[in-house]
N, C-alpha and C positions, 0 to 999 in steps of 0.2 A: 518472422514473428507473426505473420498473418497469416501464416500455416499454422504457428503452432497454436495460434486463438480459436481459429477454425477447428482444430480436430479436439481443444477442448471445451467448446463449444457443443460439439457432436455429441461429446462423451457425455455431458449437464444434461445434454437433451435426450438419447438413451437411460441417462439416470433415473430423468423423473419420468418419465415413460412406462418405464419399470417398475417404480412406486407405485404411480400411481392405478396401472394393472392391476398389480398384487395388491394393494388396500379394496378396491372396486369389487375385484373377486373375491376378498375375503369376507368383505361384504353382503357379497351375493349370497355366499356360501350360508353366515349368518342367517340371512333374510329367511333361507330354506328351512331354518332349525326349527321356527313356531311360529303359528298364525300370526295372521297381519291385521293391526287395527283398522288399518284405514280402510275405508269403503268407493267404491266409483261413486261420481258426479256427474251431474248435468244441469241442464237447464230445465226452468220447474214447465213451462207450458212448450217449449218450440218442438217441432215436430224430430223425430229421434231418428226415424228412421227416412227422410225426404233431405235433398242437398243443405248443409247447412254449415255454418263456419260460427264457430263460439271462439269469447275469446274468456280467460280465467284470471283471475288476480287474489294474490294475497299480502297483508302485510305482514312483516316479520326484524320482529324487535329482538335484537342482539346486543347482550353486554359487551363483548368484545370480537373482536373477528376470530373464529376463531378457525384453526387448523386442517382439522378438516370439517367436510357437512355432507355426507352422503346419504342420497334419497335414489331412490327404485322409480317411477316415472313409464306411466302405458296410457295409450289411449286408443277407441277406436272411432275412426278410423289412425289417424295420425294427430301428434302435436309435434310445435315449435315451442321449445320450453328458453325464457329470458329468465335471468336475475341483474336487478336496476339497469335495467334496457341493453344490458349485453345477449349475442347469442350465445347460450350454452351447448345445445344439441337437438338432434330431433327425432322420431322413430314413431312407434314402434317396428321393429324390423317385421316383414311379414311374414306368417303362419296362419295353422287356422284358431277356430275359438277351444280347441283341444290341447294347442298349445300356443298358447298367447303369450307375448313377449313385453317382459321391461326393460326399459333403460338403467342404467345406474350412472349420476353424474358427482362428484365432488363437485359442490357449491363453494367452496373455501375459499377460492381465487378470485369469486366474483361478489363475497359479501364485506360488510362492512360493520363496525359498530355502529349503535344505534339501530334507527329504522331503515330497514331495506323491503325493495318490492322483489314478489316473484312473483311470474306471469305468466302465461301459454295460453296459444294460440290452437285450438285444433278443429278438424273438421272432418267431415262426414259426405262424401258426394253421392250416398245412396245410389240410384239406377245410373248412375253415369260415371261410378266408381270404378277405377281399373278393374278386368279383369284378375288380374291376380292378385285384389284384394277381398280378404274374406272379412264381413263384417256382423255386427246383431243390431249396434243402437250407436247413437254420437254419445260418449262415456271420456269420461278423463279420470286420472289416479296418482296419485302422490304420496308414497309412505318413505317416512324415516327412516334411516337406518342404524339409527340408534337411540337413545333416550335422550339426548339433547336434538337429534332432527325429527323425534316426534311429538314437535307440536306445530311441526308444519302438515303429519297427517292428514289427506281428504276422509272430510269436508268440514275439518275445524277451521271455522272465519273467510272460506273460500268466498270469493265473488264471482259471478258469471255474468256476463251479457252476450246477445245475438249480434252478430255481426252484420249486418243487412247488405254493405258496402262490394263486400267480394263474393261473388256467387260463380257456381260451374255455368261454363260456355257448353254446350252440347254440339257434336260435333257437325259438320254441315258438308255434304261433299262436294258443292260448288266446284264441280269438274274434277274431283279432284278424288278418283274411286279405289279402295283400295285398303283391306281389310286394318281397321285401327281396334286394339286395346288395350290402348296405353293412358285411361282415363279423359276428362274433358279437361278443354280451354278454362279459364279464370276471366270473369270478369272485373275490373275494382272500379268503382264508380264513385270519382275522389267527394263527390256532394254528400253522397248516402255514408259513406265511410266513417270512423272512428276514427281522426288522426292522435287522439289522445289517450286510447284505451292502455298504453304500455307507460303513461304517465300519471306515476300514483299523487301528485298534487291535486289532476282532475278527479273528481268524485260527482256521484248522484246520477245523473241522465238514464242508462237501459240499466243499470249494474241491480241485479236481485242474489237474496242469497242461493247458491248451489244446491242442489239437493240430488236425491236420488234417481238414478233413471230408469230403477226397476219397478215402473206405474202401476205394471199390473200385478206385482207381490201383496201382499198383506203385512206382511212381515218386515220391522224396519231394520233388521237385521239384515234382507235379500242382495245389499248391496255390499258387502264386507268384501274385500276382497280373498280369492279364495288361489291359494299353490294348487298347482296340477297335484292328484293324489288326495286333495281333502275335500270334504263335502259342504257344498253350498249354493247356494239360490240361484245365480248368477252365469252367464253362458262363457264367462273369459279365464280357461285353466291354466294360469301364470306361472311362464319359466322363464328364466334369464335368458338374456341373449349374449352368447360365447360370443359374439363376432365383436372386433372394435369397433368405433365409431367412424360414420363415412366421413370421408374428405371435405373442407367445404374450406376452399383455398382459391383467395383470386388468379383469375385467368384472362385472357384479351376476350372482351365479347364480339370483337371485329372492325375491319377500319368500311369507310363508304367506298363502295365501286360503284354507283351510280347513285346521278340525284337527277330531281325535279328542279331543284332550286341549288344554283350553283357556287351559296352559302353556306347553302350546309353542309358543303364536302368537308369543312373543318371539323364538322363532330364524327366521335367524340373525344376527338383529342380538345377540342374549345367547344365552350358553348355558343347554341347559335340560337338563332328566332324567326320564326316562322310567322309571315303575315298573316292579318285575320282575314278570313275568305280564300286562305288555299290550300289546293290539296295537292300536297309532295309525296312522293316516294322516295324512303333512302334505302338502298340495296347495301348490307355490309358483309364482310365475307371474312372470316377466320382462318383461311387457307386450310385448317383439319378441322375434322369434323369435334364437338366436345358435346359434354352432359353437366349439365350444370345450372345455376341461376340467374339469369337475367336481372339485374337491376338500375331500370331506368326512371330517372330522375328531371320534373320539368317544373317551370313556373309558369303561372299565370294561364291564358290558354283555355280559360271559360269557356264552355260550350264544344270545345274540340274535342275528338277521337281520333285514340291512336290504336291501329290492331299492328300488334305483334306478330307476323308469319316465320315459323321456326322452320327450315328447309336443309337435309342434306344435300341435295343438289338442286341446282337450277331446271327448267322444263320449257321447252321450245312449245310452238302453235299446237301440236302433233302429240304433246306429253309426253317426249322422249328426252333423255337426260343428257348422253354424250360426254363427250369432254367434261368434268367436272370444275375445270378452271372456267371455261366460258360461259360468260355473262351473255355479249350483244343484246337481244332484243327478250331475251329469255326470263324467265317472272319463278319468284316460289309461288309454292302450292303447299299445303298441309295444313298442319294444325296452325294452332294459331289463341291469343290471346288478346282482351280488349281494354284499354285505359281509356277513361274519361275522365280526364282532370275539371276540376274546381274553381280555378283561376287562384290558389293560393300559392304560394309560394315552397319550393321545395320538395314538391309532392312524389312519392316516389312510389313504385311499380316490382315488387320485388311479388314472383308466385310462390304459393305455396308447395307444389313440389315442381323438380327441377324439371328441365329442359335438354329438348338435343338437337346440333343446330351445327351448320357450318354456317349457311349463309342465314341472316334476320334480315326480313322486310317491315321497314316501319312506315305504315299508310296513315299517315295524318291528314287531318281535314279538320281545321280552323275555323272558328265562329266567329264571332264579333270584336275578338279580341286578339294579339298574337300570342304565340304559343312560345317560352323561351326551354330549348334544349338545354339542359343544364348538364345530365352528364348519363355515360352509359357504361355500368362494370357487369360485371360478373363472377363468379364465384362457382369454381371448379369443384364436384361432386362425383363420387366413386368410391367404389370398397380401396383402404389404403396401402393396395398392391406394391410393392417394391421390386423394380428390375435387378434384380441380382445379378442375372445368370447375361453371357454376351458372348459375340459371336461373331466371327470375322475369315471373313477365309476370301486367297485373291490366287489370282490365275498365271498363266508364266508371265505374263505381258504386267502382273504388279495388281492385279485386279479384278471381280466382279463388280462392276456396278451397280447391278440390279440386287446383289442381297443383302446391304444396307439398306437400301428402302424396302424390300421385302422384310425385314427381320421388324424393323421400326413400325411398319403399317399395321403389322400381325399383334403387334403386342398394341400399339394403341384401340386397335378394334377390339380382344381380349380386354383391355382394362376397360373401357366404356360400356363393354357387355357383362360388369361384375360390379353391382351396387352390394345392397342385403341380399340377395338372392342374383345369384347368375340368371343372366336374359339372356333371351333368341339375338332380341334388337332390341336397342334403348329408345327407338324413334316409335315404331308401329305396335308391338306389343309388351316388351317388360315382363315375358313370361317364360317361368325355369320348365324349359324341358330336356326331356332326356340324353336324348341326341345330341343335341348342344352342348349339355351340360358336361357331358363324358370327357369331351374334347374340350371344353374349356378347363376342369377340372386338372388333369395331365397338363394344360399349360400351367396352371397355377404351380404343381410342383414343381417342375424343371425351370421355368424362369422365377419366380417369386420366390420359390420352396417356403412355400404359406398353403395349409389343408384346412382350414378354418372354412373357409366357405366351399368347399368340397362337402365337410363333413355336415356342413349343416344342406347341404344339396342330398346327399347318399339318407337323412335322416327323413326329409320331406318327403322325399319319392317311397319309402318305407310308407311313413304317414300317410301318402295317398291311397295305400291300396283301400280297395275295393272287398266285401266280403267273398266273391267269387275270389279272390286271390291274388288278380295282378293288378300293377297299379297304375296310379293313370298318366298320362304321358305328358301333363306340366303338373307343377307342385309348386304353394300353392296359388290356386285359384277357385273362383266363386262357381266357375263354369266349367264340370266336369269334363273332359274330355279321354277319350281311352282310343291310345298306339298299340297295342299288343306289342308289337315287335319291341316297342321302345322300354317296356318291363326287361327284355331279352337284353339290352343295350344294360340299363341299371344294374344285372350281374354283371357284367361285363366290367362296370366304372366300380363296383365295390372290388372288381379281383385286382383290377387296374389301383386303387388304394392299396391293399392289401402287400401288392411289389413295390410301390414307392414309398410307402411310410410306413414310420418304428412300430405305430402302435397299433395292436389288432383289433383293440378297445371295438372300433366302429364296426368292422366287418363280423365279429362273433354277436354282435349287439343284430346286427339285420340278415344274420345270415336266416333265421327261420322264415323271415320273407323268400328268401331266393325258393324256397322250397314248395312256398305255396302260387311261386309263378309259374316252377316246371310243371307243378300236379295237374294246373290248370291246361297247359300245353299242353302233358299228356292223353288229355280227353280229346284232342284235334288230332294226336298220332293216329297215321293209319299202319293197318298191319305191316305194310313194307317199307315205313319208318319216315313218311313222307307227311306233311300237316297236310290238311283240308283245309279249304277257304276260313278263315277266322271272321268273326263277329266284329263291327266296330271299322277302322280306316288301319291296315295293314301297312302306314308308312313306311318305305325303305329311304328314297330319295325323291329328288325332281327330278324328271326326265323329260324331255321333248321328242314326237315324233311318236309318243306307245304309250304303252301304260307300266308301271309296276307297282307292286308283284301282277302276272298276270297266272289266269288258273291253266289247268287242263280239263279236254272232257270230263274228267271226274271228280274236278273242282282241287286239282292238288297243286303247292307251288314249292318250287325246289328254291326260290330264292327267300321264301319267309323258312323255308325248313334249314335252310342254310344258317340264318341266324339264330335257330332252334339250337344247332350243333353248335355254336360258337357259344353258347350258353350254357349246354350241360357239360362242355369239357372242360368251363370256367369253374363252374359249381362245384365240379368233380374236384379239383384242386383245391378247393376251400374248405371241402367237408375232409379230404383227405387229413388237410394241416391241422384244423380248430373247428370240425363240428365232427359228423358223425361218418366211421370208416365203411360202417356198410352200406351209408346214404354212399359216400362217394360210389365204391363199385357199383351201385346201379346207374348210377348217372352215368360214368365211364360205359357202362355194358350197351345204355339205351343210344351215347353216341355213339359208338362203333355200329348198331347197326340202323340208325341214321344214315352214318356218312356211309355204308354199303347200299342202302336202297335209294341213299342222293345217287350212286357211280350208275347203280345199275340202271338209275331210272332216266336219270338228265345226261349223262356225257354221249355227244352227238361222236361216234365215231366217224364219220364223213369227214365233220368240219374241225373235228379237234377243239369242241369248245362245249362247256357244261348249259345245257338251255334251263330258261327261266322255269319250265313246267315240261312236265314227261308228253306232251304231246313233242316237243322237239322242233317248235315251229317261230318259235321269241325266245333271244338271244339277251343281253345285257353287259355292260362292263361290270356292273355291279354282281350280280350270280356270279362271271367268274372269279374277279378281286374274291370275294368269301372264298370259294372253290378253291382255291389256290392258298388261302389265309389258313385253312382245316383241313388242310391235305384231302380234300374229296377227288379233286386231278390229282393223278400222280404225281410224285415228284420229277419224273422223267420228263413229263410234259407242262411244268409249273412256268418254267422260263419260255419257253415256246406260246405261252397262253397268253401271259403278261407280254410281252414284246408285240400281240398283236392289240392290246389293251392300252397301250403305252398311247396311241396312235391315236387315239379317242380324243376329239376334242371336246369341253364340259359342251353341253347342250348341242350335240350332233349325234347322227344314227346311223354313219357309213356301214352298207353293206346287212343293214338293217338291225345294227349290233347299238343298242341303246349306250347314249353314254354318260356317265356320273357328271353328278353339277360340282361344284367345290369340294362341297361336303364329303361327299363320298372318296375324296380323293385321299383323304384322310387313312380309307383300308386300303387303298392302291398304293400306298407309301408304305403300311406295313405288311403288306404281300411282296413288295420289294424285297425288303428287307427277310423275310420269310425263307423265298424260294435262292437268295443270297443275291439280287441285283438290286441292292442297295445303290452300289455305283449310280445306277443311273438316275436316280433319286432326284439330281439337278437338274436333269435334263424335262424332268418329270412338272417344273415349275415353272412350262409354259405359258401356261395360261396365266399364272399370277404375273409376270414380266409382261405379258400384251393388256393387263390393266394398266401397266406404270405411264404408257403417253397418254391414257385418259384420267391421268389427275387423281387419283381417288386416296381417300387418306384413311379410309378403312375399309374394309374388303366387304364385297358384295354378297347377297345371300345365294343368287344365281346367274349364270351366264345371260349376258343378254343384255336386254330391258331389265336392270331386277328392278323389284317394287324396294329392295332394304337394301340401304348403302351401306349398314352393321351389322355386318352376321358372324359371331363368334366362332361358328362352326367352319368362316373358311379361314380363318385365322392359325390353323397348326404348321404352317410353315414355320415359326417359331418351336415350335416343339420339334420337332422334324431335322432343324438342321442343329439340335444339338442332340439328338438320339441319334440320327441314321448319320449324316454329314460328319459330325465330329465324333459323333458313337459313343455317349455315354450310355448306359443302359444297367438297371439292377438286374443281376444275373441270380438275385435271392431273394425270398420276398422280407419285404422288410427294408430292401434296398440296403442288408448286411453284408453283401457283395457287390463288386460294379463289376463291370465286363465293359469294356474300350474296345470298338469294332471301330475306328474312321473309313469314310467311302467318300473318295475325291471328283470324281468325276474329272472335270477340267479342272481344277483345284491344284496348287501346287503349295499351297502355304494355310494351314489352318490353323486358328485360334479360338479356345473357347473357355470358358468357365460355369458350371451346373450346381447350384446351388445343392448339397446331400446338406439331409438331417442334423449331421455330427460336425460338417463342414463346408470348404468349398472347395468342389474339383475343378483342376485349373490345366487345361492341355493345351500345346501347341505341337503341330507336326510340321515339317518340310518334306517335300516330295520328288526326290529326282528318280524319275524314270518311272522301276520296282522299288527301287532304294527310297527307305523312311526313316528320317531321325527327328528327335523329340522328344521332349519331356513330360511325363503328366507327374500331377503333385495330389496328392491321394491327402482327406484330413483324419485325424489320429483315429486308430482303432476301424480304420477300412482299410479292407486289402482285395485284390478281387484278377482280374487278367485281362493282360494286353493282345487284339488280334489281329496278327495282318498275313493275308494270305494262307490263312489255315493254322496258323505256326502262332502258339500261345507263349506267351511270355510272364510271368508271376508280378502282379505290383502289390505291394506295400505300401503302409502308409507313410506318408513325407514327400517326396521328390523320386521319380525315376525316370531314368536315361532311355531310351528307346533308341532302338537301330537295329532294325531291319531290312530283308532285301524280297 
């Protein structure tokens, strides 16, 4: 019976999931049909554009509760929107002022007859503002989404007051050096604070009415709110935001591994209390690293300070990390936030945006009074990824070891690098670039099978370009920055769309981008088909030991021209399918004699390996991995090139052949797969296996010291061993065909499941010897082929039998 409660449990909870979608979007849809009454707000004197935290309040008299009540909700920078001191949601998701984002919430659930409050909190941190926040003025906005929720409209009867209490910490590098933008610390300073601004009983003290925050208009119209496409005073052009709502689900904020005080090892499972006049440190530790919000809760404690230090891993004398489990004598270092309680009772510490943290250090230091710990949660935060897809494959002895924790680590680092916008890192910057994003995106299909936050990544990077033509290598951000190469990579993740999902919707929508990033390229082609030094930081990877790309005498590099070519033979198949047939053959024509002036210019006949630049004197793993990905080596010599590639450990130069950090290893798995030694693909996942005895519960950004214990980019062993390992793969775009290629390596038993479009593909193989039997289960209306050993086999959709020799 407590199954069958459970799965119709699920089924209530997909139900109103789905409602409640469809009403929100239909919503939306309305909202787009005719201007909007409502206009932005603010506060009438506080400074608009300097750090500042407002908080908003309205009342709202209701005859009956009723059904539903949905309202549209923006702000900039961000709000925390309550109704009668519930959380509702928060946002707005980030873009720029070209296309600015609202929320849409149904109120239904959380109103009441009679009088009810609605509330928000939002704030504005000006110069200490994330990087990859774009802003104009601190602004809040509220419209109806129908005639019964417009009379909650801004700025009918809205109230506002300044918050004086919680202000941005600006960052401080107290040893501690190492590029951050990921916004400032929070201070809350429980004296200065409002603990009653979300309590509509209180009335009077800062609260004035709301008004306009366009000061320097004339016109009191300038503040109306205006849809992307209509004309008006105002810098915020408002579209919906297609993504759902982030997660914000309790989770462990961690237990004490070390104290000062050998009392407070109980919190926060009890609370405890801390003498006045001392200064403890409690070290708590999460065992995986999370993104999320803190909230810590204390009594009494007058005069004391507590700073919150939020650390992925711990740091020896030296500021080296090591083992990620070992504590000993070792301290966090990082960001960090400050409470200073009141002595009142109850007072509680929650930030305004979230946090990321394996281990928290809380340094307290006590005044005149003792301090009581009362309690410490947290609330888990992320775009709401679903693990679908799973994977399991064991050796003749019954087992791998390492690719359960490998498969687990890859998608926890993926999911913590995917809020509103895919990140690099959730800790250091929070900022969607390219590179990254390509590789996160392809996990999102294969394990989630969710293109939501793909497509609004493929539309940003669009939105970023540049009137020169390409675009810039994070999206968005306040602080422009331009990858050339990483434009190259964006064709690349649109074609990479294009083979995994149904709808061409997004790629015919950006393809006239791709066009204006080759024209720009083509101004650096030189006559023998090779780039000149480009304009701007020519990212390919990390390297240690050299440099890349490096030039030749005449400034030319075969490893940015290499990604030049993996770009026009993408474009070329796009324009062929759904843009223009002549655009493709020239794309086509201009690679072919690319990849002839790459053979004639870079392959070292001596050494059998493509150099970085036609002087022939810098090598790389990366030039070849491309080289071998674009047939620029021959096929004769693709497998000969790669086996000496293989060898490369991330951040080593044996023999003075540069070698990929993670990231890159990313094309080393599909040059595998390429030149057909996919096989060795497991063997290929050394590096990730010699992180496992150092503890680490999301994958590093580089070998080494890295500075980011979350880097999405080294995260594709998840993708990896359900394309190459278990071999699913669209063999059409559209993902209207699959292709099943498995590569075992040591492997003798594989299992796996890959979330398609239409369905879910679900295979297991056994492996004796040559000999392969097994079933894959195909969902309706896909059919596509089985291949082992060269020899194709027909699947259909449903269930089929496989045996093989």
């Amino acid at each position: 019976m407590r199954e069958v409660s459970w799965c119709l449990h699920q089924v209530f909870r997909l139900f109103t999931a789905v409602c409640l979608t469809a009403l929100i979007a239909s919503s939306a849809a309305m909202a787009d049909d005719q201007p909007w009454k409502a206009s932005w707000i603010t506060h009438p004197t506080a400074p608009l554009r300097e750090p500042l935290v407002l908080h908003f309040r309205r009342a709202l008299q209701l005859d009956r509760k009723p059904s539903q009540y949905v309202v549209h909700v923006s702000a900039d920078n961000r709000f925390i929107l309550y109704v009668n001191g519930h959380r509702v949601g928060d946002g707005p998701a980030r873009g720029d002022l070209a296309h600015w984002r609202y929320e849409t919430f149904d109120l239904a659930p959380y109103l009441n007859a009679g009088m009810n409050s609605v509330t928000a909190t939002i704030w504005n941190f000006g110069i200490y503002a994330p990087v990859a926040q774009i802003t104009d003025r601190a602004a809040f906005l509220v419209h109806g989404g129908g005639p019964l929720e417009a009379a909650i409209d801004t700025p009918n009867e809205w109230m506002v007051e300044v918050e004086p209490g919680q202000i941005a910490v600006p960052r401080r590098p107290e040893g501690f050096d190492a590029y951050m933008a990921n916004g400032p610390g929070e201070e809350l300073d429980a004296e200065k604070y409002d603990w009653h601004w979300n309590d509509p009983k209180v009335t009077g003290g800062a609260w004035v009415a709301a008004v306009s925050p366009m000061r320097e208009n004339i016109y009191s119209s300038a503040a109306r709110a205006g849809l992307s496409g209509e004309t008006f005073d105002n810098y915020w052009q408002l579209i919906p935001d297609a993504l759902p709502h982030m997660a914000y689900e309790p989770t462990e904020a961690g237990k004490v591994v070390r104290s000062d005080d050998a009392g407070a090892n109980k919190f926060p499972a009890h609370a405890v209390s801390i003498a006045a006049h001392r200064h403890v440190h409690l070290l708590l530790d999460r065992k995986t690293l999370t993104t999320g919000y803190p909230e810590l809760t204390v009594s009494g404690g007058k005069g004391a300070s507590i700073q919150l230090t939020y650390s992925e891993a711990l740091y020896d004398e030296k500021q080296q990390k090591g083992d990620r489990d070992e504590v000993a004598n070792r301290k966090a270092e990082g960001f960090h936030d400050r409470f200073l309680p009141d002595g009142g009772d109850h007072r509680t510490f929650e930030p305004l945006w979230w946090r990321t943290w394996r281990y928290l250090d809380l340094d307290i230091q006590t005044g005149d009074t003792a301090l009581t710990l009362d309690a410490l949660k947290a609330e888990f935060t992320a775009y709401p990824f679903e693990e679908r897809a799973s994977f399991e494959g064991k050796n003749a002895e019954g087992k791998d070891p390492d690719l359960a924790p490998i498969w687990e680590i890859s998608w926890r680092t993926a999911r913590l690098d995917a809020h509103e916008t895919y990140m690099d890192t959730p800790y250091y910057e929070q900022l969607q670039y390219i590179g990254d994003t390509r590789i996160q995106a392809l996990i999102s299909y294969a394990v989630a099978g969710d293109d939501r936050l793909a497509r609004q990544a493929l539309a940003a990077f669009d939105n970023s370009r540049i009137p020169a033509g390409i675009t810039q290598s994070r999206y968005p951000t306040s602080q422009p920055q331009m990858i050339p190469t990483f434009s190259l990579l964006w064709i690349g993740m649109l074609h990479d769309y294009w083979m995994y999902r149904p709808d061409p919707a997004p790629v015919k929508e950006h393809l006239p981008g791709t066009r204006t990033v080759l024209d720009w390229f083509s101004g650096y082609e030189q006559p023998d088909g090779l780039l000149k030094e480009l304009p701007w930081w020519s990212f390919v990877d990390w390297v240690v030991g050299g440099k890349l790309p490096n030039y030749s005498a005449n400034g030319e590099s075969c490893t940015t021209t290499l990604e030049y070519l993996g770009a026009l033979r993408d474009a070329a198949d796009l324009e062929r399918a759904i843009g223009d047939p002549d655009r493709a053959e020239r794309d086509a024509s201009r690679a072919q004699h690319v990849r002839t002036g790459l053979y004639e210019k870079c392959w070292d006949t001596h050494r059998k390996l493509l150099a970085d630049n036609p002087d022939r004197k810098n090598f790389s793993q990366q030039t070849n991995v491309l080289g071998v990905l674009f047939d620029v080596i021959p096929r004769e010599e693709q497998q000969s090139v790669l086996r000496q590639m293989m060898n490369i450990e991330p951040g080593t130069s044996p023999a003075g052949v540069l070698g990929s950090s993670y990231y890159f290893r990313f094309y080393l798995a599909r040059a595998l797969d390429h030149a057909g030694m996919a096989d060795d693909y497991l063997a290929s996942l050394k590096p990730w296996r010699d992180l496992l005895p150092l503890h680490f519960s999301t994958w590093p950004e580089t070998p080494g010291d890295s500075r980011s214990d979350s880097h999405a980019w080294s995260a594709h062993p998840a993708y990896d061993m359900l394309t190459l390992v278990a071999g699913i793969q669209p063999s059409s775009p559209g993902f209207a065909s699959v292709r099943i290629s498995p590569t075992f390596g040591e492997l003798t038993t594989i299992s796996a499941k890959f979330p398609h479009p239409q369905g879910m593909i679900s295979v297991h193989y056994e492996r004796n010897g040559q000999a392969l039997t097994g079933t894959v289960t195909l969902p309706p209306n896909l059919n596509g082929s089985f291949v082992w050993h060269g020899r194709e086999q027909a699947l259909h959709a449903g269930a089929n039998q496989i045996k093989a020799d």
